[in-house]
C-alpha positions in Angstrom: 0.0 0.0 0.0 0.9 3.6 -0.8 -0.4 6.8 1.1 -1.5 9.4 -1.5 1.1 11.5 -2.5 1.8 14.4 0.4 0.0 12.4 3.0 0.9 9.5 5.0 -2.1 9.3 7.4 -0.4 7.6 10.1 3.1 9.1 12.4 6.3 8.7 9.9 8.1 7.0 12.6 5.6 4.8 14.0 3.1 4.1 11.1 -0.1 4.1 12.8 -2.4 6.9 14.0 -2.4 5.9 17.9 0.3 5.3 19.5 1.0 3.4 22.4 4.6 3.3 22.4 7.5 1.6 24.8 10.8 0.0 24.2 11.9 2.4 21.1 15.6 1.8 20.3 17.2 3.6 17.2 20.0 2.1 15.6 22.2 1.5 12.6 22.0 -2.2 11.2 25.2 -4.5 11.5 25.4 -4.1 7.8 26.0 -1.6 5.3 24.9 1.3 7.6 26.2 3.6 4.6 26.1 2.6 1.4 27.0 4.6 -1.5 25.9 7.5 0.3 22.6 6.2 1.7 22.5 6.0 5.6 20.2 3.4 7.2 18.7 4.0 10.5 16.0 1.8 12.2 13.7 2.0 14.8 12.3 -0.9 16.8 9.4 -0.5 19.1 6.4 -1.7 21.0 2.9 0.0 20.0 0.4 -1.7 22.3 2.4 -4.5 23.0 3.2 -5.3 19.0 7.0 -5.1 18.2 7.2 -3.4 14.9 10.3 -1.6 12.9 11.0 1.1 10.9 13.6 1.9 8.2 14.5 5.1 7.6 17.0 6.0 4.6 19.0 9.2 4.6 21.2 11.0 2.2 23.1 14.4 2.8 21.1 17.2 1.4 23.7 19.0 -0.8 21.5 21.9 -1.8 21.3 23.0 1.4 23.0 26.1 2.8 24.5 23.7 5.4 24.2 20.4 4.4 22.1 17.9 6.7 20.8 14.8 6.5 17.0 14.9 5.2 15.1 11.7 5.0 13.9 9.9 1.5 12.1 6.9 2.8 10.8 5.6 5.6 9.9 1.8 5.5 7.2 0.0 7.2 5.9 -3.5 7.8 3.3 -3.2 4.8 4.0 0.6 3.1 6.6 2.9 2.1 6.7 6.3 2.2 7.4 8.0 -0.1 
């Protein structure tokens, strides 16, 4: 499933509307944290007792006055965004 385009209809971190939230721990995976520029970040949490994860995939924003890290996708259990 995609969200429309500009909306994801659910928190980009947690992918879901309600949140009941414990046990969130952000890391980089074992593996190919950065990869040809990409970074890789994930999230793994409780949301009412459910363990779920995110992927988030990052890439320095060059354009930028002072270059940052902006986000280009966040991944979840059954969509992607965007």
């Amino acid at each position: 499933m995609r969200p429309e385009q500009g909306s994801v209809g659910a928190d980009p971190l947690f992918g879901t509307q309600d949140t009941q939230i414990s046990g969130l721990n952000i890391f980089a995976p074992a593996e190919r944290a950065i990869f040809r520029g990409m970074v890789t970040v994930h999230a793994a949490f409780r949301n009412f007792g459910h363990s779920q994860q995110s992927v988030f995939r990052l890439r320095v924003d060059g354009a930028l006055t002072d270059p940052a890290l902006r986000i280009m996708q966040i991944e979840h259990d059954d969509w992607v965004f965007p």
